[in-house]
MIDOSE-1310 file (N, C-alpha, C; in nm, 2 decimals, decimal comma, always signed):
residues 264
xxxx	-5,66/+21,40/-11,40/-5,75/+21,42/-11,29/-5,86/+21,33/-11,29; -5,95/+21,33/-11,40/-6,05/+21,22/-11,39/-6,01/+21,10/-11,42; -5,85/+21,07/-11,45/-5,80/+20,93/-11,43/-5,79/+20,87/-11,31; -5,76/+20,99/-11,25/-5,70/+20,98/-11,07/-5,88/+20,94/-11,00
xxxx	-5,98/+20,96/-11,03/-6,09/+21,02/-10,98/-6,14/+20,83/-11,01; -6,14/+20,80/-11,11/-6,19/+20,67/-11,19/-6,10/+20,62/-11,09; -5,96/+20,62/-11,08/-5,89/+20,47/-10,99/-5,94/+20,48/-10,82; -5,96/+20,59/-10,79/-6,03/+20,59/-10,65/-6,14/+20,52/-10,67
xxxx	-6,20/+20,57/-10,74/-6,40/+20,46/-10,73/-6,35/+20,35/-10,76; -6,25/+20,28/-10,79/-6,26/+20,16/-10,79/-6,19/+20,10/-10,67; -6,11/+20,18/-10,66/-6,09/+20,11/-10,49/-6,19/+20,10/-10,38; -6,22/+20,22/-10,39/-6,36/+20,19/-10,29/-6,42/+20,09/-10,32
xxxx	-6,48/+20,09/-10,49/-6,57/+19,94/-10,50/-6,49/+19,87/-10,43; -6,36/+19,85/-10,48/-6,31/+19,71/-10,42/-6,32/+19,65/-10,30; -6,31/+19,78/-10,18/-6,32/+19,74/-10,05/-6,46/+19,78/-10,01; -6,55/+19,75/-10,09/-6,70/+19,74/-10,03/-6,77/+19,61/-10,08
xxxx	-6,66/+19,54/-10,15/-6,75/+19,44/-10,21/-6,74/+19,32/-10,11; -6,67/+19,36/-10,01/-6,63/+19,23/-9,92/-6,77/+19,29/-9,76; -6,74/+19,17/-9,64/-6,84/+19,26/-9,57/-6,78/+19,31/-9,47; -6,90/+19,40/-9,43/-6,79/+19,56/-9,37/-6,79/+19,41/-9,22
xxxx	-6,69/+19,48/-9,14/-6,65/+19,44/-9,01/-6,76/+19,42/-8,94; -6,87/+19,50/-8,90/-6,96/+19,49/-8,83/-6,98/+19,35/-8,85; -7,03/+19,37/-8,98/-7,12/+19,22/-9,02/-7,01/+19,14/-8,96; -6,90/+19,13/-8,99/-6,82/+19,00/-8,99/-6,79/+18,96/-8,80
xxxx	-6,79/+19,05/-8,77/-6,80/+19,05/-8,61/-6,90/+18,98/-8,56; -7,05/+19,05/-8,63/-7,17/+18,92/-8,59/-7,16/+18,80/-8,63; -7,11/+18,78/-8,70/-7,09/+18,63/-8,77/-7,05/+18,57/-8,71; -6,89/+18,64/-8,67/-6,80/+18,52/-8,54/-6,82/+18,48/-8,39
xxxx	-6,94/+18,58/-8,33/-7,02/+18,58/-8,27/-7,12/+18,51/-8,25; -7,16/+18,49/-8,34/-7,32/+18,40/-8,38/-7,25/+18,26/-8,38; -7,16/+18,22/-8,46/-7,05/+18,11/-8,49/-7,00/+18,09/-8,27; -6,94/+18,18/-8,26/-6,91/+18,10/-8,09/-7,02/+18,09/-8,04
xxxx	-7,12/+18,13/-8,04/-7,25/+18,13/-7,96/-7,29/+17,99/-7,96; -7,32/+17,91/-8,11/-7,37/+17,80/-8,17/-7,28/+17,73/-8,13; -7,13/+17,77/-8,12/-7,06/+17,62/-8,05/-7,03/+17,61/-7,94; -7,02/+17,73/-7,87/-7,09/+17,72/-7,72/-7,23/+17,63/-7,70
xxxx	-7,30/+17,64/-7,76/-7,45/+17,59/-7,71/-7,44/+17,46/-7,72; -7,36/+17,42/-7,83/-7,40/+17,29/-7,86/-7,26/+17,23/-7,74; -7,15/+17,28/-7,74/-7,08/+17,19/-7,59/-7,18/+17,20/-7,47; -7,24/+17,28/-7,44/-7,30/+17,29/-7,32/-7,44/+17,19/-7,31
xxxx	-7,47/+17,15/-7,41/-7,59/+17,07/-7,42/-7,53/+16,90/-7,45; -7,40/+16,89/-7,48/-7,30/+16,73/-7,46/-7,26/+16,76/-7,35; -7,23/+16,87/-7,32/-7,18/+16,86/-7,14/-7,30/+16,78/-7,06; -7,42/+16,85/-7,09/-7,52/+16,81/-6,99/-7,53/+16,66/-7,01
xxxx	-7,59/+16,66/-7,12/-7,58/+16,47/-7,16/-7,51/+16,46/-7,07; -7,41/+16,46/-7,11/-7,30/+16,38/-7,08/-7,28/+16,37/-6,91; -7,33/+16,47/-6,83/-7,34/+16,49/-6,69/-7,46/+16,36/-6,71; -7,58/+16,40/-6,70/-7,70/+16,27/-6,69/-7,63/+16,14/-6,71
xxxx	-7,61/+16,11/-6,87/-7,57/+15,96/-6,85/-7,48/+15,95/-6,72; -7,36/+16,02/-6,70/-7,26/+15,98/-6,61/-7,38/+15,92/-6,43; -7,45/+16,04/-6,41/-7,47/+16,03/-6,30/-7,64/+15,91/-6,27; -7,69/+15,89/-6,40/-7,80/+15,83/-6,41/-7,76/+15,67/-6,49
xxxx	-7,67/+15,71/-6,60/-7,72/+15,58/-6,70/-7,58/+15,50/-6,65; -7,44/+15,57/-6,61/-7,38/+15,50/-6,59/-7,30/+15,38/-6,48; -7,24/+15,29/-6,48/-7,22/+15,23/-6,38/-7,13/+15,20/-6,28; -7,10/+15,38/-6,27/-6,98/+15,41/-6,21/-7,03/+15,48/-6,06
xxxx	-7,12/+15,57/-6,05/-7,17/+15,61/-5,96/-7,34/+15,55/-5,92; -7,34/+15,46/-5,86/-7,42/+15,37/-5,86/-7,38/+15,29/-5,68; -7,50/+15,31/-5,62/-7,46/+15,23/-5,48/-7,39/+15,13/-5,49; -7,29/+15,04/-5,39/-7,25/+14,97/-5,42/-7,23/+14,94/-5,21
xxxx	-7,22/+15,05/-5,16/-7,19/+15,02/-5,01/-7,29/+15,10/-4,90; -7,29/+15,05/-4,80/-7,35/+15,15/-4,72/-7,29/+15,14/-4,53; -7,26/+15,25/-4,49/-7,17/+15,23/-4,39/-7,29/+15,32/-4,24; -7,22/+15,25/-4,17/-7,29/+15,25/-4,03/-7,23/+15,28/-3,94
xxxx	-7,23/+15,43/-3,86/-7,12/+15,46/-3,75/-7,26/+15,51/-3,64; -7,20/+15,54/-3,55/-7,26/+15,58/-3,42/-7,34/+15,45/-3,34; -7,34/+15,41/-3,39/-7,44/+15,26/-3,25/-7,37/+15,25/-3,15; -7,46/+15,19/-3,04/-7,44/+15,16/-2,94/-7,50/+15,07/-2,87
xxxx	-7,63/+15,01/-2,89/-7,72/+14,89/-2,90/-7,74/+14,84/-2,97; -7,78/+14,93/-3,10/-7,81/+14,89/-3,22/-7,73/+14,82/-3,26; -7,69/+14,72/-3,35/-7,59/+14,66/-3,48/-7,60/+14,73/-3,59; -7,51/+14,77/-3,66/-7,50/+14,81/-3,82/-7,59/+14,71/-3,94
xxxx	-7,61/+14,60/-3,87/-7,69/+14,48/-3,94/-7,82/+14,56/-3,92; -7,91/+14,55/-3,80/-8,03/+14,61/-3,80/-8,04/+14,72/-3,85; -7,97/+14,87/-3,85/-7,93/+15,02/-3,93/-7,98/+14,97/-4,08; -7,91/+14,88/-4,13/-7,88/+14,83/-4,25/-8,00/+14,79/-4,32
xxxx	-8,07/+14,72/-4,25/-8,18/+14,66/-4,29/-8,29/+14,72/-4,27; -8,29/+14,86/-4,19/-8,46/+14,91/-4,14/-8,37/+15,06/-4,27; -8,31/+15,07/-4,29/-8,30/+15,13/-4,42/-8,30/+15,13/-4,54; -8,31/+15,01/-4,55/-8,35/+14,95/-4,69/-8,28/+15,05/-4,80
xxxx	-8,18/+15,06/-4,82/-8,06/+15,13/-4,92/-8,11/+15,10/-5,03; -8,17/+15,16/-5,15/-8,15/+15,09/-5,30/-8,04/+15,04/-5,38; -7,93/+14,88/-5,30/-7,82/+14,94/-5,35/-7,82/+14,87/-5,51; -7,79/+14,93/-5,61/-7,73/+14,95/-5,73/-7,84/+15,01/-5,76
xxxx	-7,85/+15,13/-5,74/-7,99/+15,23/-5,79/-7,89/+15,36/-5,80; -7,83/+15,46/-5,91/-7,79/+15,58/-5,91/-7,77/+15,65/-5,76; -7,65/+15,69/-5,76/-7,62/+15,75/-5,61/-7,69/+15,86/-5,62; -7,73/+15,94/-5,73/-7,75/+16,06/-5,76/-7,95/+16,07/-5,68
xxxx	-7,98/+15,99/-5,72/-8,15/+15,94/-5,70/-8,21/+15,88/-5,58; -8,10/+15,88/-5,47/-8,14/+15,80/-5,35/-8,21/+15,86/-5,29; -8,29/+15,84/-5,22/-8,41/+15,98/-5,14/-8,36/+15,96/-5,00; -8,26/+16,06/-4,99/-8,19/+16,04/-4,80/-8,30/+16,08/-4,70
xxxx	-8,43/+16,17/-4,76/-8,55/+16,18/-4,65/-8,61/+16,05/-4,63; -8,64/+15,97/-4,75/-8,69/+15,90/-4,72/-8,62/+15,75/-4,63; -8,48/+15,75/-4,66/-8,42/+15,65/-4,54/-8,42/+15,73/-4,43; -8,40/+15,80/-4,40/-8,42/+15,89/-4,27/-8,57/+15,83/-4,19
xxxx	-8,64/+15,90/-4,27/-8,78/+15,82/-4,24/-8,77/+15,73/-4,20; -8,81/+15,64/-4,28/-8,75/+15,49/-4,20/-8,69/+15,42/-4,13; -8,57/+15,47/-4,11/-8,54/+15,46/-3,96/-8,59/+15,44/-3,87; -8,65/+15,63/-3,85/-8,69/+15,64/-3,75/-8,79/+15,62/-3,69
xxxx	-8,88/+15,55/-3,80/-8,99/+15,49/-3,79/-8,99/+15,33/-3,72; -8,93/+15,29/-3,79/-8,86/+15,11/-3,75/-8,80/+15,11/-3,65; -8,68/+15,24/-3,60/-8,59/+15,19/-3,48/-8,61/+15,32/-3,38; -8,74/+15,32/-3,30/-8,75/+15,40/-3,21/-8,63/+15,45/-3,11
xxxx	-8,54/+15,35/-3,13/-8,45/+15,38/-3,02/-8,33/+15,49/-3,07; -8,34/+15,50/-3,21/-8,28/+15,59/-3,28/-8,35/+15,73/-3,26; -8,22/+15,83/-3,22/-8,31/+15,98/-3,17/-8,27/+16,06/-3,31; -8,20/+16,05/-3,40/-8,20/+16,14/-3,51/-8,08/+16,05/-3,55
xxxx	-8,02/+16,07/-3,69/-7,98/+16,03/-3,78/-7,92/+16,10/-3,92; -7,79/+16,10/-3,96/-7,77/+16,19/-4,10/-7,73/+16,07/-4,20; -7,81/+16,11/-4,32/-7,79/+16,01/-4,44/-7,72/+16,10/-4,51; -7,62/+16,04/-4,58/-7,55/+16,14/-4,64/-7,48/+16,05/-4,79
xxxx	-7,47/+16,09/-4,89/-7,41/+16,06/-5,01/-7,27/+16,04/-4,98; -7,23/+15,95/-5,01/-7,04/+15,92/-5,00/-6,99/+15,91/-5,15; -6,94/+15,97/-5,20/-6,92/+16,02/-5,37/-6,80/+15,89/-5,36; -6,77/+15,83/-5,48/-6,87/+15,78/-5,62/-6,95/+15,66/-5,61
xxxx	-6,99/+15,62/-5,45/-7,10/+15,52/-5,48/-7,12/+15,48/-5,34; -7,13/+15,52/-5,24/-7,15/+15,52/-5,09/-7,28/+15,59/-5,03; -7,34/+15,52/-4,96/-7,43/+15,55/-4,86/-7,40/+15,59/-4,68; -7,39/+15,66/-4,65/-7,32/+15,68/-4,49/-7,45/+15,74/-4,41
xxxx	-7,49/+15,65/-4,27/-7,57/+15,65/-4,21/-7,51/+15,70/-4,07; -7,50/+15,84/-4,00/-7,46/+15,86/-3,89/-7,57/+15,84/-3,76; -7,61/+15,77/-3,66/-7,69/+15,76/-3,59/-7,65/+15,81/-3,48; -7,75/+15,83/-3,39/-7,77/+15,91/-3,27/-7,83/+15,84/-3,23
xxxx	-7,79/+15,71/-3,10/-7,89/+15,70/-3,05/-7,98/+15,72/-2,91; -8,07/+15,68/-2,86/-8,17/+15,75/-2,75/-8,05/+15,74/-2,61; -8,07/+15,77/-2,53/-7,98/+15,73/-2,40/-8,09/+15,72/-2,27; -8,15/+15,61/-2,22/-8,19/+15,57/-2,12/-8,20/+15,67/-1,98
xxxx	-8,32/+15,71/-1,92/-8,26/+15,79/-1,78/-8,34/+15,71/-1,66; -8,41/+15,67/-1,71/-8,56/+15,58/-1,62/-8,59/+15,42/-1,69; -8,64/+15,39/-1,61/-8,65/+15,24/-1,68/-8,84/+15,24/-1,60; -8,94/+15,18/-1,66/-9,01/+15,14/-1,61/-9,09/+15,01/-1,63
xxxx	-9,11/+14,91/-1,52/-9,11/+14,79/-1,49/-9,25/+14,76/-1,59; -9,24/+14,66/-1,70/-9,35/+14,59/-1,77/-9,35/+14,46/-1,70; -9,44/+14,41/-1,59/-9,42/+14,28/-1,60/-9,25/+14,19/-1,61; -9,17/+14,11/-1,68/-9,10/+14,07/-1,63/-8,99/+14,16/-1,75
xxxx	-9,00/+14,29/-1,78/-8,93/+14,35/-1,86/-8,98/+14,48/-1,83; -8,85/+14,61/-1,90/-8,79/+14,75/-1,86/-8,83/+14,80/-1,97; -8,88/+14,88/-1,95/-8,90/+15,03/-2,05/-8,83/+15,12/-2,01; -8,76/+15,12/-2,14/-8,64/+15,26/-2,14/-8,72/+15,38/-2,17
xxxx	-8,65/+15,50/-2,10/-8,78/+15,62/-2,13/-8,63/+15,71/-2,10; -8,65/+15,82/-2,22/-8,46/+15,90/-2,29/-8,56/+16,04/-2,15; -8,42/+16,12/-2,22/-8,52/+16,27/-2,12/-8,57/+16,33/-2,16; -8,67/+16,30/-2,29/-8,75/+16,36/-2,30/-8,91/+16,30/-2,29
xxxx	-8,91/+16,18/-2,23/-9,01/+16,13/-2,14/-9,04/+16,02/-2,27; -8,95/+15,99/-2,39/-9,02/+15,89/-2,51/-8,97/+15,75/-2,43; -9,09/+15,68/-2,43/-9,03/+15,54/-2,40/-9,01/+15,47/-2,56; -8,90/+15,45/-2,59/-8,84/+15,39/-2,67/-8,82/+15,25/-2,70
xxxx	-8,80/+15,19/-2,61/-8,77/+15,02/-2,62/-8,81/+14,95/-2,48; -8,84/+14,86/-2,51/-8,85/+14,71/-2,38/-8,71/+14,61/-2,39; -8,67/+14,60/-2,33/-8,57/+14,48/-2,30/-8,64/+14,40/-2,15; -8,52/+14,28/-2,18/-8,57/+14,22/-2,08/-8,51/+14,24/-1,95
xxxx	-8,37/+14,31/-1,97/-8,24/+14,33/-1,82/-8,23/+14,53/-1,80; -8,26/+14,53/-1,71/-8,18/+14,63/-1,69/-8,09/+14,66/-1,73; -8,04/+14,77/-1,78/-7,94/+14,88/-1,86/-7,88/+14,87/-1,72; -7,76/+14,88/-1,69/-7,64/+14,91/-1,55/-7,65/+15,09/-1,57
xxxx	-7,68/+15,11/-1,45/-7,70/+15,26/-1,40/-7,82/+15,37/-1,44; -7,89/+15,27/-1,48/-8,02/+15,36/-1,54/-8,12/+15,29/-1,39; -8,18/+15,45/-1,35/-8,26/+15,40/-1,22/-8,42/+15,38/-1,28; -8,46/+15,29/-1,20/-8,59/+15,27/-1,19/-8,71/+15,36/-1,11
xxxx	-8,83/+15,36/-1,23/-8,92/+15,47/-1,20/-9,04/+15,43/-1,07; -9,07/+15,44/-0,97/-9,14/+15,41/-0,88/-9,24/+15,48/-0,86; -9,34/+15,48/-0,88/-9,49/+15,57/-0,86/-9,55/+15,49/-0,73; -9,59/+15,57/-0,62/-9,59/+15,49/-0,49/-9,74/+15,60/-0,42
xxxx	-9,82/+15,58/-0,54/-9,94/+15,71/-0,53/-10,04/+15,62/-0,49; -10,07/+15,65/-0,37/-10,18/+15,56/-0,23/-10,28/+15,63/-0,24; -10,42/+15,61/-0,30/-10,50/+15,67/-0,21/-10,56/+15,62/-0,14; -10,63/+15,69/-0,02/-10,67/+15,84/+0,02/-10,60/+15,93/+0,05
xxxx	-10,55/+16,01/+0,04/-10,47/+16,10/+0,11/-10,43/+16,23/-0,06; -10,34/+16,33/+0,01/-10,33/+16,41/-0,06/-10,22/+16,36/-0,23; -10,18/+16,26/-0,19/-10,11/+16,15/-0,30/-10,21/+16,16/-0,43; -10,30/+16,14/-0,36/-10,41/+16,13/-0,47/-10,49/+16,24/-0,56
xxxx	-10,49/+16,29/-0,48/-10,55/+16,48/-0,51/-10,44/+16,51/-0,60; -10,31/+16,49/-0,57/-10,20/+16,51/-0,68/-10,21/+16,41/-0,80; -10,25/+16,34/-0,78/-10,25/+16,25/-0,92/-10,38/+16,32/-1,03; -10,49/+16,29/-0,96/-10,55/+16,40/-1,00/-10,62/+16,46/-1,03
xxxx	-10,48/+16,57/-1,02/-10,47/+16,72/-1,06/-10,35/+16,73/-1,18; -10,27/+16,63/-1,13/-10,15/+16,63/-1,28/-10,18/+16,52/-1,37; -10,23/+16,38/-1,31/-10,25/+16,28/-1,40/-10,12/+16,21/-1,41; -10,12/+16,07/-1,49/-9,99/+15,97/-1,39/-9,90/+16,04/-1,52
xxxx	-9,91/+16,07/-1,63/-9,84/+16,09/-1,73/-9,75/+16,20/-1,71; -9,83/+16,30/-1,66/-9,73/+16,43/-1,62/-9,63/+16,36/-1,50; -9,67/+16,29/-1,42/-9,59/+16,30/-1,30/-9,44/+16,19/-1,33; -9,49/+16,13/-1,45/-9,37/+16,03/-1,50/-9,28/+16,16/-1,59
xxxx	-9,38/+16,23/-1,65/-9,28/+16,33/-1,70/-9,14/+16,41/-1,57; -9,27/+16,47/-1,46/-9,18/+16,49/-1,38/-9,07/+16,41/-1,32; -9,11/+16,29/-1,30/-8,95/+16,21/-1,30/-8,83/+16,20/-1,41; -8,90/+16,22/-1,50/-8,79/+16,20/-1,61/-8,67/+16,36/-1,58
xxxx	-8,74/+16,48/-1,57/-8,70/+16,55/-1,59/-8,58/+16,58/-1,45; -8,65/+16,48/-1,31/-8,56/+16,51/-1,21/-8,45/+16,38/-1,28; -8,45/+16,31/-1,35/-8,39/+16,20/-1,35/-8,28/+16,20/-1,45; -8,30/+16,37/-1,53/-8,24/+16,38/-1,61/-8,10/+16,52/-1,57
xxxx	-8,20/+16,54/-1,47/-8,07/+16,67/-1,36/-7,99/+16,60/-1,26; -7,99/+16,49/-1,22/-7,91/+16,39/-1,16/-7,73/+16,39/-1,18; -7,68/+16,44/-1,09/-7,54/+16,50/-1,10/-7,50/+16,36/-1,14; -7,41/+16,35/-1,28/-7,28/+16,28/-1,33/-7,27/+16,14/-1,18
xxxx	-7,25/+16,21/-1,15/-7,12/+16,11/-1,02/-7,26/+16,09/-0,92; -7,34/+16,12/-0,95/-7,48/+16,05/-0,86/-7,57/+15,96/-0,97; -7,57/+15,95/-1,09/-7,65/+15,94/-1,16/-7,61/+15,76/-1,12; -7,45/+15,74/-1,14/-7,45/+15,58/-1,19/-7,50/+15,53/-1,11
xxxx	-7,52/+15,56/-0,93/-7,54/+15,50/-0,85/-7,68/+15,49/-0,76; -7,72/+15,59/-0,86/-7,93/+15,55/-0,85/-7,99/+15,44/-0,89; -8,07/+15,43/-0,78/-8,13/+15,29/-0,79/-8,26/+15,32/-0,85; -8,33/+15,40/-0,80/-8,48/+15,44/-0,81/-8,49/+15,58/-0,83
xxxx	-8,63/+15,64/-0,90/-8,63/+15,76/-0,86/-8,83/+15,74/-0,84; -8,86/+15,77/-0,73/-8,97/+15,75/-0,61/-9,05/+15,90/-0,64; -9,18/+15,83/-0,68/-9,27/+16,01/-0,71/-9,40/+15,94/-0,61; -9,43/+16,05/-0,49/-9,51/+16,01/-0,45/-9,65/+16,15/-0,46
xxxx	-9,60/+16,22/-0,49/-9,69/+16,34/-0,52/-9,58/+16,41/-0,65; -9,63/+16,52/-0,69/-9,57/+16,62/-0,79/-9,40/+16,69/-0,67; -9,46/+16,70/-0,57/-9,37/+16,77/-0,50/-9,33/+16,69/-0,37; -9,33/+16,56/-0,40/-9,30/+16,46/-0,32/-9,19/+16,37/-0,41
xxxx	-9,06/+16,38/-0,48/-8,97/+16,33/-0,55/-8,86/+16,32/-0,47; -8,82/+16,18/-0,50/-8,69/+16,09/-0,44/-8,58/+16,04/-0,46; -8,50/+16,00/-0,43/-8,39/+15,93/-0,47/-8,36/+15,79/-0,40; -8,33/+15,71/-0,46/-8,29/+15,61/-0,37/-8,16/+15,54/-0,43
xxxx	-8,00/+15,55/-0,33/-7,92/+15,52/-0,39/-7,87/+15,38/-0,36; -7,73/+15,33/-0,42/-7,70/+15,24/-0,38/-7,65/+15,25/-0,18; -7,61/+15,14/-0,13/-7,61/+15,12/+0,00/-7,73/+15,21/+0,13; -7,87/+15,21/+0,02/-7,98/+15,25/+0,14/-8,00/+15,38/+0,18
xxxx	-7,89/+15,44/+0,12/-7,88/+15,59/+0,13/-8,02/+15,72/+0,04; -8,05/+15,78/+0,09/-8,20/+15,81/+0,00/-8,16/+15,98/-0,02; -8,22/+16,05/-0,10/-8,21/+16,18/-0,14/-8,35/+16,24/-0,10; -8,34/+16,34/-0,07/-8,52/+16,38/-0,11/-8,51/+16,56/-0,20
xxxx	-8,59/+16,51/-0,33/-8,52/+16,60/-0,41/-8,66/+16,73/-0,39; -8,73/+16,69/-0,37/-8,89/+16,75/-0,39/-8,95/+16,75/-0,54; -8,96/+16,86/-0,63/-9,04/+16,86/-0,73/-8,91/+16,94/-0,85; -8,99/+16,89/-0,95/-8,87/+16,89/-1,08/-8,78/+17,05/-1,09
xxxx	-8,85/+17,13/-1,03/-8,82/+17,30/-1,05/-8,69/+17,33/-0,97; -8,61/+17,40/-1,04/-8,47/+17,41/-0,97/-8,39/+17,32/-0,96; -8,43/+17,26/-1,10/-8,32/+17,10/-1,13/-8,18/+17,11/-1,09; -8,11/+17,21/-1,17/-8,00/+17,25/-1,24/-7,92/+17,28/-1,08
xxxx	-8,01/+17,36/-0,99/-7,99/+17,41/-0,88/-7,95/+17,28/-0,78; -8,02/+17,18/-0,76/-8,05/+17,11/-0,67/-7,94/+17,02/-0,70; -7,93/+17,01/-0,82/-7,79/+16,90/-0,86/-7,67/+16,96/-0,83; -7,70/+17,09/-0,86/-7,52/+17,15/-0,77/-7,55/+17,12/-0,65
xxxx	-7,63/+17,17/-0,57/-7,62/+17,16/-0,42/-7,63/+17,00/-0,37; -7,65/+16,89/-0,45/-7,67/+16,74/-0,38/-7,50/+16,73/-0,40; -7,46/+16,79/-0,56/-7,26/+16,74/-0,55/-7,21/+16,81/-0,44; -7,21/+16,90/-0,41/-7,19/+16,95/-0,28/-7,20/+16,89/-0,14
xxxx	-7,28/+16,87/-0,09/-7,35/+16,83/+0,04/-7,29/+16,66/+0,02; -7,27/+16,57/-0,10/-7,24/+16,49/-0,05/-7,11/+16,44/-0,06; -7,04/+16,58/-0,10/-6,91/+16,57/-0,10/-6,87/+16,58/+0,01; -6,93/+16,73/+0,10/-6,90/+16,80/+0,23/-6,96/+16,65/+0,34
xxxx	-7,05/+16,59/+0,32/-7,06/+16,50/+0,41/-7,07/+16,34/+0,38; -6,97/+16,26/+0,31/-6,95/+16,17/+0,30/-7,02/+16,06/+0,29; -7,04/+16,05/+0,44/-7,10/+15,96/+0,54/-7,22/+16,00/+0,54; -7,30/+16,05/+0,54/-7,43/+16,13/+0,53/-7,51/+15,99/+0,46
xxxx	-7,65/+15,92/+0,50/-7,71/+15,82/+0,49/-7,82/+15,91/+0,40; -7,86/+16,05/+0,44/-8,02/+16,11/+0,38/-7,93/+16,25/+0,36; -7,98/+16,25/+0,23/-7,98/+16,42/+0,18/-8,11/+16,47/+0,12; -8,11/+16,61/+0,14/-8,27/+16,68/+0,13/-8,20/+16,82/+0,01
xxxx	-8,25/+16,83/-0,05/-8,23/+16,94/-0,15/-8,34/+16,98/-0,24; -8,46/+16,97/-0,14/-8,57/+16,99/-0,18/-8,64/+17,17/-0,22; -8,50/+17,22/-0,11/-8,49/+17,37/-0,09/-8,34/+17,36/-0,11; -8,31/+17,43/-0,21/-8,16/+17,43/-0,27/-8,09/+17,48/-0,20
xxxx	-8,20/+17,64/-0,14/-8,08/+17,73/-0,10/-8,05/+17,69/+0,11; -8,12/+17,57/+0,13/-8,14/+17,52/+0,24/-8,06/+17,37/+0,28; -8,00/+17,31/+0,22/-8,01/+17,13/+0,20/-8,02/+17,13/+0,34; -8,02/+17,00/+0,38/-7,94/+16,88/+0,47/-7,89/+16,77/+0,49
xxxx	-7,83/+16,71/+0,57/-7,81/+16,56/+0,53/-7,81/+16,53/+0,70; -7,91/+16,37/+0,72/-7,87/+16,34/+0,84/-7,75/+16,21/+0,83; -7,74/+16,17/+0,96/-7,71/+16,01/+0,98/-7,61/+15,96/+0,92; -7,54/+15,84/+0,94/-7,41/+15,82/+0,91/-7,33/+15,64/+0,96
């Protein structure tokens, strides 16, 4: 019996001299943790050099879509690209900026990263509704009243802005009271409600008061629109009226729910 008693305690010593499971569970734990950390910290490296130190993702191009005046050459050059500068580091606000700063005629623009070494510049540019006469050159002016650019020719189908404000008379009292700025605004905005299929073939658009606005088309034919309010309105009823009357020399859609057209 106390033989039996003696070979038990020694087995237990035996399996206490090692360490209990708990421990050994922290251990292989603590052991993945430490080689977890240390891959995750060469991963990182190893991300930076890739995307900073190496010369694989690194500008090398830069591409130019949407123009339409512009050249991809001028895009090119008023963005000044960093090229062989890390793709990762390019500052797309700041070519953005730029742009739009240098090429007024640009109305917004997306700079975008082209993975593994591309620069992509998508442009938007302004679209012409009025043109106003500088001396022996046109100022384009978009519909939101920005005059954007001077050229020397006329743009084909963009009408010209005519301010025909005489004083004495009540012409003048309208000037002002709005000032020449607003009243160019209000042409822009009639000049921007101009039905599709009437637009190409405007010549002029004629502000002689705020609520004295015109049209003047090709072959002598004249509109009389009145004042910018009920744009939307007035351009349905002029596609109409000068569909219903062909021949019609003058149309009035000054009163939408009223038009007319004389002459022929």
């Amino acid at each position: 019996m106390a033989g039996s008693t003696t070979a038990e305690r020694g087995e237990r010593q035996q399996e206490s001299s090692g360490p209990p499971p708990a421990r050994r569970l922290r251990v292989r734990r603590l052991r993945t943790i430490i080689i977890l950390a240390v891959g995750l910290v060469l991963l990182s490296a190893g991300t930076v050099w890739l995307l900073y130190g190496s010369q694989w993702l690194r500008v090398e191009s830069v591409s130019v879509s949407g123009t339409r005046v512009l050249t991809p050459e001028q895009v090119r050059e008023a963005a000044d690209v960093p090229v062989g500068s890390p793709l990762i580091s390019v500052d797309t606000d700041a070519i953005e900026a730029r742009l739009l700063r240098k090429l007024p005629r640009i109305d917004s623009v997306d700079v975008a990263r082209s993975w593994p070494d591309g620069i992509g510049l998508k442009v938007t540019e302004r679209t012409p509704v009025l043109l106003v006469q500088k001396g022996g050159n046109f100022v384009e002016v978009d519909d939101e009243g920005v005059r954007f650019a001077t050229v020397s020719e006329a743009p084909k189908g963009v009408p010209a802005l005519e301010l025909t404000l005489s004083p004495p008379d009540s012409r003048a009292a309208s000037l002002r009271r709005f000032g020449q700025a607003r009243l160019v605004r209000e042409a822009v905005r009639v000049a921007g409600d101009i039905p599709a299929a009437v637009a190409h073939v405007t010549r002029s658009v004629k502000v002689r008061s705020y609520d004295d606005i015109s049209l003047e088309l090709e072959g002598g034919r004249t509109v009389a629109w009145g004042s910018s309010e009920k744009g939307a309105a007035k351009a349905r009823t002029l596609a109409a009226l000068m569909k219903a009357t062909p021949d019609a020399r003058h149309f009035d859609v000054s009163v939408p729910t009223a038009p007319a057209s004389a002459g022929s």
